[in-house]
Structures are given as structure tokens and as C-alpha cells.
TITI-385455 format. One line per field, with one value per residue (C-alpha): residue number from 1; z, x, y. Coordinates in nm, 4 decimals. Layout:
! TITI-385455
resi <- c(NUM, ...)
up <- c(Z, ...)
east <- c(X, ...)
north <- c(Y, ...)
END
This chain:
! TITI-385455
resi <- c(1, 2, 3, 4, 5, 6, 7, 8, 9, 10, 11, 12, 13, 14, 15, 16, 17, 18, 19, 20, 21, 22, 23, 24, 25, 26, 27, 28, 29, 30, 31, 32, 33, 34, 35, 36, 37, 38, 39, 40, 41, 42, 43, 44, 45, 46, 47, 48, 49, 50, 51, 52, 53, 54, 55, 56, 57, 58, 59, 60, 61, 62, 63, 64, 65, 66, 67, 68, 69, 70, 71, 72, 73, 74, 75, 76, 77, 78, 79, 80, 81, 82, 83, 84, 85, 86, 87, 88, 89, 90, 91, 92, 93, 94, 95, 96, 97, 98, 99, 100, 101, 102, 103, 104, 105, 106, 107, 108, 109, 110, 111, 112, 113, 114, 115, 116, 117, 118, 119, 120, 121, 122, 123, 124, 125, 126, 127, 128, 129, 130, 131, 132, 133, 134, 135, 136, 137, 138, 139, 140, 141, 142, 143, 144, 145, 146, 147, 148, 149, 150, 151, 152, 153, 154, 155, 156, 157, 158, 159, 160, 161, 162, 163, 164, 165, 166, 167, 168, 169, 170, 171, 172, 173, 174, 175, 176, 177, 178, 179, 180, 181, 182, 183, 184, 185, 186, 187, 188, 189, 190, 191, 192, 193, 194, 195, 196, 197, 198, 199, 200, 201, 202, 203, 204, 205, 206, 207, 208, 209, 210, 211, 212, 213, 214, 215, 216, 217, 218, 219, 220, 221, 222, 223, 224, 225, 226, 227, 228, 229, 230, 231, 232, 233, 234, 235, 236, 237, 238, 239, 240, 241, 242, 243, 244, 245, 246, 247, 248, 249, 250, 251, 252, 253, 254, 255, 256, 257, 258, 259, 260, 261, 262, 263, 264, 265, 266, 267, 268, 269, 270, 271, 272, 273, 274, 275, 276, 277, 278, 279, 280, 281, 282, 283, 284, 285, 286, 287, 288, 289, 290, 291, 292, 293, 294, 295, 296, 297, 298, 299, 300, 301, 302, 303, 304, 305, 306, 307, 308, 309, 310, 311, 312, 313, 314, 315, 316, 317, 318, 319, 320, 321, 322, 323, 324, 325, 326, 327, 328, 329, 330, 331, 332, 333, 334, 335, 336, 337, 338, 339, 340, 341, 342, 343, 344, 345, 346, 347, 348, 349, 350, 351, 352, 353, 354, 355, 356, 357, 358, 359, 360, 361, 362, 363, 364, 365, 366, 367, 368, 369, 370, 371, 372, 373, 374, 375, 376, 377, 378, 379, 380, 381, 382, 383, 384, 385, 386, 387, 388, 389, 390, 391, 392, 393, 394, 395, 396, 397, 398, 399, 400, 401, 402, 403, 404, 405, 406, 407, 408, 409, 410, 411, 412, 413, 414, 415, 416, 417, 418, 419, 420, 421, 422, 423, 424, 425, 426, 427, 428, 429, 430, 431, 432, 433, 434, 435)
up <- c(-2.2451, -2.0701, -2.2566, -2.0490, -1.9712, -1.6566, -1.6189, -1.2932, -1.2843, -1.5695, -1.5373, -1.8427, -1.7847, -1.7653, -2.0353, -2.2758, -2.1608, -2.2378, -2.5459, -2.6916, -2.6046, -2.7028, -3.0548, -3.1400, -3.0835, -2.7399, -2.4571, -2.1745, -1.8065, -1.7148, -1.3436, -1.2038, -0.8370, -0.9463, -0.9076, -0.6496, -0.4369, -0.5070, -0.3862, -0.2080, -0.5154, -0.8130, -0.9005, -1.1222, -1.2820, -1.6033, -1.6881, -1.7143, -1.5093, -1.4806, -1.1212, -1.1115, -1.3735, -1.7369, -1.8784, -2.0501, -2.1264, -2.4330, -2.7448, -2.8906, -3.0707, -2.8912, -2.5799, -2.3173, -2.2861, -2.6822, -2.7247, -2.5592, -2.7034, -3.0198, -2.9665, -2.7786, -3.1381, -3.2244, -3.0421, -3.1045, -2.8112, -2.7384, -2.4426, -2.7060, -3.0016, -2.7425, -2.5922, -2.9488, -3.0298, -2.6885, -2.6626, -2.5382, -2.6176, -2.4157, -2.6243, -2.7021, -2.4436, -2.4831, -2.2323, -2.2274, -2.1129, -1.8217, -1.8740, -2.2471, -2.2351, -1.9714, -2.1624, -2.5066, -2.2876, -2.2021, -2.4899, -2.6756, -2.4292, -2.3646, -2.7386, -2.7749, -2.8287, -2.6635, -2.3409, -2.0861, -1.8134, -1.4202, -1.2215, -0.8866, -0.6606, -0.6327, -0.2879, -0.4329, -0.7872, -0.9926, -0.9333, -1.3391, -1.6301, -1.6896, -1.4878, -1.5466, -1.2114, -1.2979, -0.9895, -0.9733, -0.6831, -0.5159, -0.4721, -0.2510, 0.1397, 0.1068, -0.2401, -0.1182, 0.1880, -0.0609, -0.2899, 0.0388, 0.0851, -0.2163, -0.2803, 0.0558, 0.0598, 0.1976, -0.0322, -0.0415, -0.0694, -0.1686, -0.0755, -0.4141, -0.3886, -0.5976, -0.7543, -0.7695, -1.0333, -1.0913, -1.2873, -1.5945, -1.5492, -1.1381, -1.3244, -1.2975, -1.7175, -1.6337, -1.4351, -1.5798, -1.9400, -2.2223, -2.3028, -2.3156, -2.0755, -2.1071, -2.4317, -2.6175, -2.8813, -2.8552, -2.5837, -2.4473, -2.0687, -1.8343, -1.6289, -1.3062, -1.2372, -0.8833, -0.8261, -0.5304, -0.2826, -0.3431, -0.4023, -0.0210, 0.0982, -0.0688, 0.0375, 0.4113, 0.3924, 0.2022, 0.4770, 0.7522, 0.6546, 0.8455, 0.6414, 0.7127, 0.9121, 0.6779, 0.7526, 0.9949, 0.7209, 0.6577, 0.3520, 0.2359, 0.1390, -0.1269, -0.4968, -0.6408, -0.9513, -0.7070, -0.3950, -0.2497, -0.2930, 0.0872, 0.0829, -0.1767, -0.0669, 0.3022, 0.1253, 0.1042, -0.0136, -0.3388, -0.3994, -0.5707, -0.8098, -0.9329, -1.0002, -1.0589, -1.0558, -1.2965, -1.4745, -1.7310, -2.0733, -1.9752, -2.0659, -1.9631, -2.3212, -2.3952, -2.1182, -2.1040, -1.7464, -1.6248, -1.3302, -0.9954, -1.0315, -1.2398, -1.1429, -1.4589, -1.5360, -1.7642, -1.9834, -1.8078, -2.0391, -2.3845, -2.3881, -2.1694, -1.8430, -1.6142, -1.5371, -1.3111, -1.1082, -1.2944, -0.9884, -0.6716, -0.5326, -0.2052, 0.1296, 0.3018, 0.4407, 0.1837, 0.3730, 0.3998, 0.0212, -0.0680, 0.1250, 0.0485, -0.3169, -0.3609, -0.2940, -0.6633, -0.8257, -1.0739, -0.8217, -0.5751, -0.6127, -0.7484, -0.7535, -0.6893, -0.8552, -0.6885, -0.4344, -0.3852, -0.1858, -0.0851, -0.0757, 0.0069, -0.3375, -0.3074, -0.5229, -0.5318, -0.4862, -0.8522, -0.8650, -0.5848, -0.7953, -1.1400, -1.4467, -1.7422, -1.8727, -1.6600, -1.5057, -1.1457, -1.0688, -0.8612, -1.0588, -1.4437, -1.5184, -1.3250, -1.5042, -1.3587, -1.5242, -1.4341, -1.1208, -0.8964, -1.0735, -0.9973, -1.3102, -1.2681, -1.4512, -1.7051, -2.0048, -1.8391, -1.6534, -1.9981, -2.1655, -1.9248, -1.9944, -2.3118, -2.2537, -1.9772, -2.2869, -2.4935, -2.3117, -2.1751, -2.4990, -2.5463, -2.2639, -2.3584, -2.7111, -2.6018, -2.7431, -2.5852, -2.3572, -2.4903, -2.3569, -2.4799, -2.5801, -2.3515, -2.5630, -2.6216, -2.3257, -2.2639, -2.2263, -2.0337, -1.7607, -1.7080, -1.7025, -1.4076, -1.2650, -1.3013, -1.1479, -0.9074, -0.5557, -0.3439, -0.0365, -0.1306, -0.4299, -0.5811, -0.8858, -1.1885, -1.5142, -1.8587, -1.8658, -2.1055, -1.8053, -1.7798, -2.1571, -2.2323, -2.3276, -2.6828, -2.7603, -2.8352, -2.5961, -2.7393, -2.5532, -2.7077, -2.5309, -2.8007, -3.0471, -2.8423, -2.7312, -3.1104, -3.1441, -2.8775, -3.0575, -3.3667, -3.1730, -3.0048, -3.2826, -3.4985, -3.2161, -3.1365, -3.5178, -3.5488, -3.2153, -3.3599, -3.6509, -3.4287, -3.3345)
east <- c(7.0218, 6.9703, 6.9998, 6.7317, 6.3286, 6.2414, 5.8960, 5.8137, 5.6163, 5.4908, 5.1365, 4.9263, 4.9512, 5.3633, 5.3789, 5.1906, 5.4400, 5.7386, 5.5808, 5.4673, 5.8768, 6.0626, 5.9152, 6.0155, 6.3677, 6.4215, 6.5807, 6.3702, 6.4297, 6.0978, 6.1229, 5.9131, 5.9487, 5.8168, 5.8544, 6.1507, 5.8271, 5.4581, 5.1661, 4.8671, 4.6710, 4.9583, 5.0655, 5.3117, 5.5605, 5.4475, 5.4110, 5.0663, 4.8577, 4.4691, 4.4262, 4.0423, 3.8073, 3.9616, 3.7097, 3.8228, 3.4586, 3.2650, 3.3529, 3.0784, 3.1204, 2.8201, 2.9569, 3.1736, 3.4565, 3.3966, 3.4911, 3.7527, 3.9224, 3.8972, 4.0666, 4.3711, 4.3421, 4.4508, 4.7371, 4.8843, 4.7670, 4.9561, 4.7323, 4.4057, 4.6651, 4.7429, 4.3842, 4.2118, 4.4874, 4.4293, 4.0266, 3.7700, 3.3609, 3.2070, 2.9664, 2.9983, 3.2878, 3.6521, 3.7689, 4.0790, 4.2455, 4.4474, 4.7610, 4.7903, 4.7310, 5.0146, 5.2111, 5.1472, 5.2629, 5.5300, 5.6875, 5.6467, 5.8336, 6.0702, 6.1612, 6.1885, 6.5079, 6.4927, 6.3364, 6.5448, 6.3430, 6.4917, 6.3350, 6.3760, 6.1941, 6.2384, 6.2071, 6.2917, 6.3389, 6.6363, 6.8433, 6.8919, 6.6283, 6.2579, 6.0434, 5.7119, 5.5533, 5.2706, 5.3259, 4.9539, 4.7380, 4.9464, 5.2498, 5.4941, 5.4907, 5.8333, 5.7874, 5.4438, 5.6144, 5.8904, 5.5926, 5.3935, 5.7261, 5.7942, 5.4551, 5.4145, 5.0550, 4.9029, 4.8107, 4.4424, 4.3019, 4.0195, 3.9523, 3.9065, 3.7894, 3.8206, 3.4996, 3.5833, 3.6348, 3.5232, 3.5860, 3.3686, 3.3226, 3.1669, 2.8880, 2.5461, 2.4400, 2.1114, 2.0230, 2.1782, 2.1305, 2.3241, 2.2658, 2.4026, 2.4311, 2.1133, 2.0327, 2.2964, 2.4920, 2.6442, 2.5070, 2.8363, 2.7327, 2.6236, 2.2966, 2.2254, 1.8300, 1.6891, 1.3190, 1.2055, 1.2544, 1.5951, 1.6606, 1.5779, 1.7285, 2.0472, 2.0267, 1.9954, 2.2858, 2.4916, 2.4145, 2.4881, 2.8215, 3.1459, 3.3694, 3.7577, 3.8843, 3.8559, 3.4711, 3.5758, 3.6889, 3.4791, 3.2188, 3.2196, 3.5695, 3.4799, 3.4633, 3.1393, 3.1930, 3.4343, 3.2187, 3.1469, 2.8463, 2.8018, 2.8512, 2.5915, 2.3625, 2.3278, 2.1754, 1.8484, 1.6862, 1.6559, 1.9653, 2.1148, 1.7761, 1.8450, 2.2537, 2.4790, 2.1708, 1.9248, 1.7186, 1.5773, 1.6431, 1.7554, 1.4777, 1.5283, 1.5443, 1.1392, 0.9454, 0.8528, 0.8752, 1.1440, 1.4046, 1.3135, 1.7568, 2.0222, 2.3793, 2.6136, 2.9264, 3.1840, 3.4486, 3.7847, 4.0046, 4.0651, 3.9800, 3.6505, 3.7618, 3.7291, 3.4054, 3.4147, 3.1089, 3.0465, 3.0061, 3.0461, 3.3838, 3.4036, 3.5628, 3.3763, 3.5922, 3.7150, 3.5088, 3.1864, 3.2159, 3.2176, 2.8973, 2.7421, 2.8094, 2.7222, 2.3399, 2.3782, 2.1390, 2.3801, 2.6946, 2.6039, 2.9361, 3.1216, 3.5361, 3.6219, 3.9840, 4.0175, 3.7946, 3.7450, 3.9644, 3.9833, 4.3273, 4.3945, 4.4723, 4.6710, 4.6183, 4.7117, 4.5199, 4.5755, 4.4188, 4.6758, 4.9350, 4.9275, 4.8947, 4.6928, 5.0009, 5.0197, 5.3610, 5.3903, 5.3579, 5.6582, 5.8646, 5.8597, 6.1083, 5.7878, 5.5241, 5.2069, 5.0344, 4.7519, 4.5542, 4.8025, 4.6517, 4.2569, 4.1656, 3.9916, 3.9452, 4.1859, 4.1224, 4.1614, 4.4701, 4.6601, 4.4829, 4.6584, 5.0169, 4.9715, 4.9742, 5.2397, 5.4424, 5.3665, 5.4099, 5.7759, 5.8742, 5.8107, 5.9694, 6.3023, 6.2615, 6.2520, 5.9012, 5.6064, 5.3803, 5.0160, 4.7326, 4.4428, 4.0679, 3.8049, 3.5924, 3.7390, 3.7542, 4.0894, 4.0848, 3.7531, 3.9249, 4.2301, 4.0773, 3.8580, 4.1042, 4.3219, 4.0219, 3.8180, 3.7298, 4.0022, 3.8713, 3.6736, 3.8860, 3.7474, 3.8717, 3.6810, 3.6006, 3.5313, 3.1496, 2.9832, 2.8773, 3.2092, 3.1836, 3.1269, 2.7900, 2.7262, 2.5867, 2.2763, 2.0269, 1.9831, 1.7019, 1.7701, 2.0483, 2.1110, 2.1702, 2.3427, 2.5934, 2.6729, 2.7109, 2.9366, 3.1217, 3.1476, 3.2545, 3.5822, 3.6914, 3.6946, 3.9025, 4.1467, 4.2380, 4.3442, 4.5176, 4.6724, 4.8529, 5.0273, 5.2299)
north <- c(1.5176, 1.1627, 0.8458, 0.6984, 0.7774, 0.5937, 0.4404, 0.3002, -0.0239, -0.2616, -0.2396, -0.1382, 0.2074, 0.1490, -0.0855, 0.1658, 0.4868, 0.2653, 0.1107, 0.4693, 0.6353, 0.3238, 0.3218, 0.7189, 0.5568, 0.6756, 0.4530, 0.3290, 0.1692, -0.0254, -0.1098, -0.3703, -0.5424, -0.8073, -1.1666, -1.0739, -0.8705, -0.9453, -0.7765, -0.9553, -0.9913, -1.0820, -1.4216, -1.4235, -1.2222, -1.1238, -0.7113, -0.6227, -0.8580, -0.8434, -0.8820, -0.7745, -0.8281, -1.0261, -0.8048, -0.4581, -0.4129, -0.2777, -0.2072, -0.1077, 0.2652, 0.4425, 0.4025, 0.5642, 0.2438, 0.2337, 0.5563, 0.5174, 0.2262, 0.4104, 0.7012, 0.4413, 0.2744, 0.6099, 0.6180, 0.3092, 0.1306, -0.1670, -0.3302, -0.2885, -0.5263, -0.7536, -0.7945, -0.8625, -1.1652, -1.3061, -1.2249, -1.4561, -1.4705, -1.1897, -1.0584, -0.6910, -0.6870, -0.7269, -0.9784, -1.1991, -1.4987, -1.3280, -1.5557, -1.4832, -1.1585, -1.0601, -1.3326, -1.1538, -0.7519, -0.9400, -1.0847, -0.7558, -0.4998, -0.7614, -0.7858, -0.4420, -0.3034, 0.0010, -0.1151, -0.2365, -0.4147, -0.3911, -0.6083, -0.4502, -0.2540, 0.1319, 0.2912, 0.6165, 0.7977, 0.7546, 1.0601, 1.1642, 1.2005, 1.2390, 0.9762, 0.8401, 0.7043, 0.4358, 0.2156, 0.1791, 0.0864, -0.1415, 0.1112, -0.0781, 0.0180, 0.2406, 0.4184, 0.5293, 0.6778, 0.8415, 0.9496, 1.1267, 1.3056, 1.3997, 1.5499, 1.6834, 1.5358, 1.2739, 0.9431, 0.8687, 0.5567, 0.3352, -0.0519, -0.2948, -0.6319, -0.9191, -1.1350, -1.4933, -1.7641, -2.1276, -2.3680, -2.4706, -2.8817, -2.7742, -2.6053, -2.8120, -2.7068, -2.8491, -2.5531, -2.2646, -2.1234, -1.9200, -1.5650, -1.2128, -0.9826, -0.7467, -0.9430, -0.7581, -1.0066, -1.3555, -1.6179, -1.5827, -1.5424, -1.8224, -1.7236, -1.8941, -1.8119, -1.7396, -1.8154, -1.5009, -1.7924, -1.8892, -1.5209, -1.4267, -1.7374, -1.6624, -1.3116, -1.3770, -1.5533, -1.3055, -1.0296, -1.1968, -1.4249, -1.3719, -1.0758, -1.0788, -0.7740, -0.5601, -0.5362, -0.2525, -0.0481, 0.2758, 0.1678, 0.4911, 0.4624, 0.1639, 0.2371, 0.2379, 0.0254, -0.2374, -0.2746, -0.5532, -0.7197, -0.8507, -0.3936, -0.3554, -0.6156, -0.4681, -0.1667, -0.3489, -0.6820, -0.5920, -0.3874, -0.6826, -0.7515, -0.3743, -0.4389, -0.7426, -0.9594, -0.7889, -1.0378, -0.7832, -0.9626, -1.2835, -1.5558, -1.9034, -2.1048, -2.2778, -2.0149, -1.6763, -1.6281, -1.3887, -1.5006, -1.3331, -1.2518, -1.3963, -1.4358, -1.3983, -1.5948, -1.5013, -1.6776, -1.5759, -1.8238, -1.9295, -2.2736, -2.1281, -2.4044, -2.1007, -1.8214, -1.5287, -1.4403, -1.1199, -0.8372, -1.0389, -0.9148, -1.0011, -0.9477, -1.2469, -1.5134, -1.8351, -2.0905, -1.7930, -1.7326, -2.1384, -2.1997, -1.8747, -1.8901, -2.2550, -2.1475, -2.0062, -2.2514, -2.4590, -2.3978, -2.6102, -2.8058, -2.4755, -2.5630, -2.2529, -2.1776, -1.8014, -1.6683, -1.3170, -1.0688, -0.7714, -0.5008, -0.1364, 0.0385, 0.3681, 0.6870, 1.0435, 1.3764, 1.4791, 1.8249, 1.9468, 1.7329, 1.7459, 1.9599, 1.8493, 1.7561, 1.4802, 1.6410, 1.7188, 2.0926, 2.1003, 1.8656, 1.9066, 1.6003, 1.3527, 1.2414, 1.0339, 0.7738, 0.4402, 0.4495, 0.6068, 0.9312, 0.8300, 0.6971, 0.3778, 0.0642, -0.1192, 0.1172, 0.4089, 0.3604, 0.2089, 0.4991, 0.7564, 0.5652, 0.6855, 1.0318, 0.9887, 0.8756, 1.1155, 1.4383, 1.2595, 1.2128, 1.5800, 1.6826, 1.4869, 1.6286, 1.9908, 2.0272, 2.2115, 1.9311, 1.9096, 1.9118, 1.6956, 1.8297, 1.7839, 1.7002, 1.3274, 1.0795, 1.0835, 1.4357, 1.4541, 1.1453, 1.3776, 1.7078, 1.5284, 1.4250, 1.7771, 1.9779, 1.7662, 1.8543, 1.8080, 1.7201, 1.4384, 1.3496, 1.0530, 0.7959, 0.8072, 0.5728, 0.6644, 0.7959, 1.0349, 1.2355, 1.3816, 1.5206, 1.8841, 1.9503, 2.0040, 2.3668, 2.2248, 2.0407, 1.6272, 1.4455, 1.1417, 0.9779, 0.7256, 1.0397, 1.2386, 1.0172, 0.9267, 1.3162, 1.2916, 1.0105, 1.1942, 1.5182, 1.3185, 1.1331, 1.4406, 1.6011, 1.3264, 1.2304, 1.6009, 1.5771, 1.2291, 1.4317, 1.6383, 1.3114)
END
């Protein structure tokens, strides 16, 4: 037997495989490239950086990322202990300051004993042992090539862009207000309010501003829940009213009269110096996004302290690939794991390193791999992912749509998603015990 489980990259997904082996007492090699090779969107070296969003979204029990976190509570989760010591106000969300956070993953698989971090990058798998691939999106140029090869398929791919950040002091408080998003708990979001006028003039801006290169990229290969919103907004005038700039519920403080659209900022840091434009990734040029941007009534002298970008993330066609297991088909010591398998969104992909873990560990141990219940939504993300259609193979975030029905027909979505609830938990406490 082999001293040594390999897990490939130190993303979430990564750093939750090697956190879940390492503490049964089993050896791990974490590879990471980085600092000595970055990727267009990292910058730093730290394991487990938020490049996207510093938002790991709701925790709230009655829904789909609630669920979710719960059942990763289950399982020992180390991003979820890390992201509640380093958490910032977001309401019913679980954001963090980004630094912390990766500071906090850091400090914890470094001090573990039986992780050994390699900071170099892999262009192909180590010859010996069980492997856990969790190179995420932003597979380096020559393991993605090995990875085609190996697999005999082709990668597919989606384009993710990047909303961007300003800082707190640039914000003009006499114009925007405190509340939550969709008026659900704390204040804890800034709202800048559009009257229909500035909402059109902003608009016609937004459609027509200068987009980098990447603008000739297909639209239809942009994730939903990532696109653009120069993407979104071309869809019609008042695509935006209906999405990232829905004003239901958000009341100016001393008036009754509802915002024509409201842009949202949230906290991205713990000393709250820094807010994110909450959905308005972009692809538009730096210079295009400050002047567009700075029509945001109460950003008119916006520092910006990251604008948005755009980058090509990679993924593989996981019903041709994998077994519910997680393991290759046609290579039982490989394991898959983060949003190299199409699972997409923070939670999700650390949520998947789990499992990676899990059923490696098994594998090492000589034990029969498992196979989670459908019924919970870890095993509802990988059994989508496991038996998808192929040819338009698409990633996929936690969402109570991709639950089993329950025998009997609920009208009421707010009860039948708590039956749903009920329904996984009971399921993934028993699958807990088998641990």
C-alpha cells in the first residue's frame, strides 16, 4: 500500500480532500503551482483563494445553499470552520474577508502533520498511489492537455467573469442607503437607487461600452449565474430591473416610494473598507467599467480597488467520466473533485472535495467506495453531474430542483422545501455514521 494520497491543487475542493484523509491518519501530498505560477485571476499564494464572489451565500436552513452547508457541517467541513471565524455582515449570507479566510485554510493544512504541501506545478500524475484531481477551473495549460489525453475526451469549457470592488471612503453615503438584500435580515447591504431616468441613462451606456476581446466569444457558452451583466443587460432594457438590480423590498429610509433599480454593495472585508458590486461581473474594458460604473448614483468618484475580468474556466464531461463515486471509470486509483467535475460555486466544489476524500480514503483502506443518497444535496449535485446530457453538458449549483420528488405532491414551496430539508438531513446523518 502507498504511504502517500495525492491531491492535486489547494483550492477548497483540494483543501477539504486533504483535510478529510489527513485526519483518519493517512499521509497526504497537496500540490499547488502556486506562487511559483499564477493564473490570470489569483494574487497571492495562499491555498484556497476566493477569486469570484467573498460570498459563500445563504445559510439559512430552508434553502438549497443552506442545506447544503449543513450536511458539509456533517462532514467535518473545514472551509464552513474557517469561513464562520473569518465572516463578515451579509445578512442571511455567509461571506468573508477573502485574505483571512485563505489565510485561516492556510495555516490549518499547513499545520497539519500529515499534509505535506509541494508547491510545484504538475504537468502530469504522479506515477504511484491513489490521486485526487481538484485542479479546478483554472487547470494549468499542460495538465489540461495531459488530462484530455488521459481521458480521451475533449475538456469543455465555460467563460467566468469577475464583478468588481471599491473601496468604502469613495462611496457618496448621502445618496445611498442600508438594507438587506430582498428585505431579508441585517441592513448589512449598501443600496445605490436609480430613478427610471438615470436607470436608462445608465443602461445605454452599459450596452454599448467597449468589451475586451473576449466579446467575440460565443454567449451561449457563459454560465448563467456568472454572466456578465453588459451579457445580461443586452437581453433587453429591463433585463437588469428583473435581476441584479431588483428594487422589490428595498425602501429608501423616510419615503415610501420604491427605486425604479437598486445596485447592491456588499462588505468584502473585515474592517468593512472594501464592497463588491453584487452581480456586475464584467468583461468591459478597465477605463469602460470606471466611467460606466461611476453613473451608479453614490459612485460617482468610485476608487475602484479590482475591476472586473473575465477568464476561460476548464471542466470535464463528467457523465462520460466519472462514476458516482467520484472515481474515473477507466482509472480506479483517480478521483475528481471542485469545479473541474461541473459543480459550480464555492460550496459545491469544497462540498465535492469532501467526498473525493472520503471515497480515497476508502479506496486506500480496502473498503467498498460509497455512494451518497440522492435525496441530500450532495448527492443530488453529483448524481447530476454523473448522469447529465452529454452533449450539452453543463455545470450546475446546489438547487432544490435537482431533488427527487417526494411521493407526495406539496404546493406550498415554503413546506415542501422544509420537507425536503428534513428528508436530507435524515439521510445524510445516517450516511454520517457510516464514517
Amino acid at each position: 500500500m502507498k504511504k502517500y494520497i495525492h491531491v492535486i491543487g489547494g483550492g477548497l475542493a483540494g483543501c477539504e480532500a486533504a483535510h478529510f484523509i489527513a485526519g483518519a491518519g493517512v499521509k497526504v501530498c497537496l500540490w499547488e503551482m502556486r506562487p511559483r505560477q499564477t493564473t490570470p485571476v489569483h494574487s497571492g499564494g495562499d491555498l484556497a483563494e476566493l477569486v469570484c464572489s467573498n460570498s459563500l451565500k445563504s445559510e439559512l436552513q430552508d434553502t438549497a445553499q443552506g442545506l447544503l452547508k449543513m450536511e458539509m457541517d456533517l462532514l467535518g467541513s473545514l472551509v464552513l470552520k474557517c469561513a464562520r471565524l473569518t465572516r463578515v455582515p451579509a445578512s442571511a449570507a455567509l461571506a468573508v474577508d477573502r485574505k483571512r479566510f485563505s489565510a485561516l485554510m492556510t495555516q490549518s493544512i499547513l499545520e497539519n502533520q500529515n499534509i505535506e504541501v509541494i508547491r510545484r506545478e504538475i504537468t502530469e500524475l504522479p506515477a504511484d498511489g491513489i490521486c485526487i484531481i481538484a485542479t479546478g477551473p483554472l487547470t494549468s495549460e499542460a495538465l489540461s492537455k495531459y488530462l484530455q489525453k488521459m481521458t480521451g475526451r475533449n475538456n469543455l469549457f465555460f467563460y467566468d467573469a469577475i464583478a468588481p470592488s471599491v473601496t468604502a471612503q469613495s462611496i457618496d453615503y448621502q445618496k445611498v442607503f442600508r438594507a438587506s438584500r430582498y428585505n431579508k435580515g441585517e441592513a448589512d447591504y449598501l443600496n445605490c437607487p436609480f430613478s427610471r431616468t438615470e436607470y436608462e441613462d445608465f443602461y445605454y451606456n452599459l450596452v454599448a461600452a467597449d468589451v475586451k476581446s473576449a466579446a467575440a466569444i460565443d454567449a451561449d457558452r457563459f454560465f448563467n449565474a456568472c454572466m456578465p451583466v453588459e451579457v445580461m443587460a443586452a437581453k433587453g432594457v429591463d433585463t437588469l430591473r428583473f435581476g441584479p438590480m431588483r428594487p422589490v423590498g428595498l425602501l429608501p429610509p423616510g419615503t415610501d416610494e420604491r427605486p425604479y433599480a437598486v445596485v447592491q454593495l456588499r462588505q468584502e472585508d473585515k474592517e468593512g473598507n472594501i464592497f463588491g458590486l453584487v452581480g456586475f461581473q464584467s468583461r468591459m474594458r478597465w477605463g469602460e467599467q470606471e466611467r460606466v460604473f461611476r453613473m451608479i448614483p453614490g459612485l460617482e468618484n468610485a476608487e475602484f480597488v479590482r475591476f472586473g475580468s473575465m477568464h476561460r474556466n476548464t471542466y470535464i464531461n463528467s457523465p462520460l467520466i466519472l462514476n458516482p463515486t467520484l472515481q474515473s471509470k477507466n482509472r480506479e486509483n483517480i478521483f475528481w473533485a471542485g469545479q473541474i467535475t461541473g459543480v459550480e460555486g464555492y460550496m459545491e466544489s469544497a462540498a465535492s472535495g469532501i467526498f473525493a476524500g472520503i471515497n480515497a480514503l476508502r479506496l486506500y483502506r480496502g473498503l467498498d467506495l460509497l455512494v451518497l443518497p440522492p435525496e441530500t444535496m450532495m448527492g443530488a449535485l453529483l448524481n447530476f453531474i454523473g448522469t447529465a446530457e452529454t452533449r450539452n453538458f453543463q455545470p450546475v449549483n446546489a438547487n432544490f430542483g435537482i431533488l427527487p420528488p417526494l411521493r407526495n405532491n406539496i404546493k406550498d414551496k415554503r413546506r415542501r422545501y422544509s420537507l425536503y430539508v428534513g428528508r436530507a438531513w435524515e439521510l445524510m446523518t445516517k450516511f454520517s455514521e457510516l464514517l
